[in-house]
Structures are given as structure tokens and as C-alpha cells.
C-alpha positions as CSV (number, residue, x, y, z in Angstrom):
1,X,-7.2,-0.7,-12.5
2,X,-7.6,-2.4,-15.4
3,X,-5.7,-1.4,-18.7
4,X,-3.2,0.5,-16.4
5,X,0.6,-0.9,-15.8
6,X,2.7,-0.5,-13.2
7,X,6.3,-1.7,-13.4
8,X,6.2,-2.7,-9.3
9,X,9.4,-4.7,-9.2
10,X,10.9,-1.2,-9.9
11,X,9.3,0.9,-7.1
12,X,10.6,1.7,-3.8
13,X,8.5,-0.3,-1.4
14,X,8.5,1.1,2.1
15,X,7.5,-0.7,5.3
16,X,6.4,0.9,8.7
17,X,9.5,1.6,11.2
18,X,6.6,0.3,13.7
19,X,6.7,-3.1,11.5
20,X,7.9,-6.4,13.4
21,X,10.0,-8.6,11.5
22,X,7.7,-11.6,11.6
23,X,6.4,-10.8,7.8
24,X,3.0,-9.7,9.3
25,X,3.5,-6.0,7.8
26,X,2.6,-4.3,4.3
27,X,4.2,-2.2,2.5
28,X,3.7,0.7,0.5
29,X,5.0,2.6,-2.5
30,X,4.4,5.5,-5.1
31,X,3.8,3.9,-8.5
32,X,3.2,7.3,-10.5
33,X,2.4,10.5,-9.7
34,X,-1.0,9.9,-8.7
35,X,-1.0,6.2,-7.9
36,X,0.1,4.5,-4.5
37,X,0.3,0.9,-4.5
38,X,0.1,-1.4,-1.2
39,X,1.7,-4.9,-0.6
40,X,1.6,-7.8,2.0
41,X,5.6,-8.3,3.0
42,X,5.3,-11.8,3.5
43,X,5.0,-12.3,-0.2
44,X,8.2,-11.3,-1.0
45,X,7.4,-9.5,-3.8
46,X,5.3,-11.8,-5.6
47,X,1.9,-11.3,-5.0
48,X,-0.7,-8.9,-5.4
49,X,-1.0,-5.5,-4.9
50,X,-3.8,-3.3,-4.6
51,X,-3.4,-0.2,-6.5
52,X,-5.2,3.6,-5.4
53,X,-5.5,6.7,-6.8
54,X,-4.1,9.7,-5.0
55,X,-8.1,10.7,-3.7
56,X,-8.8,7.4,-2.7
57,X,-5.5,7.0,-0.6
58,X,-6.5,10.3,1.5
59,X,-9.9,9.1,2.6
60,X,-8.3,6.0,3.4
61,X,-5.4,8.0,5.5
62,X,-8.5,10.4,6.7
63,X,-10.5,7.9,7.9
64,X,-8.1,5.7,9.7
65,X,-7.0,8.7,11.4
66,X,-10.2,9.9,12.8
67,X,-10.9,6.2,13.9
68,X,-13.5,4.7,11.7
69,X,-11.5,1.4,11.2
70,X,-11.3,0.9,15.0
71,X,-13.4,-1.7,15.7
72,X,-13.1,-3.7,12.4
């Protein structure tokens, strides 16, 4: 999101209680009200994360429930 900041070094970044602990996970957090923002673990903070809008994190939730990710 260009033009748009995000302080992530001070969100709460969750991980799945489904998660190994070989640093294979990602991890997710609430950036504002109306952004989430998802990270890869095994960069310990440090690298990038993709940043969605409330809308565009429900299709993503939608989808993936009803399967359409399945045989990616």
C-alpha cells in the first residue's frame, strides 16, 4: 500500500496453535482497524510483510474455506 505506514515492530503478531516449530509458519496481525498484515516466522521479524485491507482478507478467509486453494 504505498503512502500508507504501519509501525509492525509494534503489533501483536499471532502464529497458528497448528504451527510446528521448525520456522515454516506465518504469522498474522491487525495493523489498524481495517488492515491485517501477514508475515513469514522464519524472518524473525525482519522481512516483508504483505499488507490487506479488511475486504480483501475475507475473500481470502472465504475462499480458502470453501476450498479453492486446494490444489495449488
Amino acid at each position: 500500500m504505498p503512502g500508507i505506514r504501519f509501525d509492525v515492530n509494534q503489533a501483536h503478531w499471532r502464529k497458528s496453535s497448528w504451527s510446528q516449530y521448525n520456522g515454516n509458519c506465518v504469522e498474522i496481525s491487525r495493523l489498524r482497524p481495517d488492515r491485517v498484515g501477514i508475515r513469514d516466522t522464519k524472518d524473525n521479524g525482519n522481512g516483508a510483510v504483505l499488507v490487506f485491507t479488511d475486504a480483501e482478507w475475507n475473500a481470502f478467509l472465504i475462499a480458502a474455506k470453501d476450498g479453492q486453494f486446494d490444489k495449488i
